[in-house]
C-alpha positions in Angstrom: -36.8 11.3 -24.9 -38.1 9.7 -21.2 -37.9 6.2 -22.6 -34.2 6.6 -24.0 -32.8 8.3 -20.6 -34.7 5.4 -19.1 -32.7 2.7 -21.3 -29.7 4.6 -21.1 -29.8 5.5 -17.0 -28.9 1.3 -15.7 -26.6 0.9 -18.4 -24.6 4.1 -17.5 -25.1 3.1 -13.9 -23.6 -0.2 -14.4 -20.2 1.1 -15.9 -20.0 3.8 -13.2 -20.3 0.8 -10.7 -17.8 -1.4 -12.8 -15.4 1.5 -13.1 -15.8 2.1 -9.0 -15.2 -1.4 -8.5 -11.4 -1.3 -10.8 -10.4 2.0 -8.6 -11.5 0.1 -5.3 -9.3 -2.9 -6.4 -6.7 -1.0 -7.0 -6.5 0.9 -3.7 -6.6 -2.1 -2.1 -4.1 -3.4 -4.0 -2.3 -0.3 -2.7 -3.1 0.2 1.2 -1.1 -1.2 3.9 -2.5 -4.5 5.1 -3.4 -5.0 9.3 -0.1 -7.2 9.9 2.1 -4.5 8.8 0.0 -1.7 11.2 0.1 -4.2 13.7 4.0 -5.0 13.1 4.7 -1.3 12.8 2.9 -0.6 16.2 5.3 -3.5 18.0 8.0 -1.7 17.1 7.2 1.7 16.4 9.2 4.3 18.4 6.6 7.0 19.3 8.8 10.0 19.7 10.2 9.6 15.9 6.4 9.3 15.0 5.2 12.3 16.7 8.7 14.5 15.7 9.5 13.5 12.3 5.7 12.0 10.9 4.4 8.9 9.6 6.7 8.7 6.2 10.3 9.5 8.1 9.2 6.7 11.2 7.6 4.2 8.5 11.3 5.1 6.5 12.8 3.8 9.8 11.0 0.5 10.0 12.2 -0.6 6.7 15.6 0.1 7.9 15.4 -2.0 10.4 14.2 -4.5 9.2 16.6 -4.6 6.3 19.3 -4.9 9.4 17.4 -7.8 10.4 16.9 -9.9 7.4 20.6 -11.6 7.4 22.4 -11.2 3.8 23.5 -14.5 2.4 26.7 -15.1 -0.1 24.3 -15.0 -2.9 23.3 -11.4 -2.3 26.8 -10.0 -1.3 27.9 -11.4 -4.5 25.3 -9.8 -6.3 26.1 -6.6 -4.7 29.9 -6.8 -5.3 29.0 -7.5 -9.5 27.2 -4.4 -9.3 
């Protein structure tokens, strides 16, 4: 009984590691990379952050920077087929 829990103990080790490596990929796939903290720091407005939360004030962000991006005839005519 020792020397099949010994065979069996690195090989169940080994796909717990494989499986923690595919849920660590993921998540990382997932999280919000240090150039979007940094951009959402330049142009965070602090009271919305501290009032409304992180979601509502990140919910802003993309707003605004939707207002930025200029629309070309491509996309308006795209949204007028729609």
């Amino acid at each position: 009984m020792q020397g099949l829990a010994g065979l069996l103990f690195p090989a169940v080790l080994m796909l717990f590691a494989i499986a923690m490596d595919k849920v660590q990929n993921s998540l990382d796939r997932l999280s919000v990379s240090r150039a979007h903290v940094e951009e959402f720091l330049a142009d965070a407005d602090v009271s919305n952050l501290a009032k409304d939360g992180l979601p509502s004030a990140l919910d802003e962000l993309r707003t605004r920077r939707t207002r930025l991006i200029p629309e070309t005839d491509e996309d308006v005519a795209v949204t007028r087929a729609s």
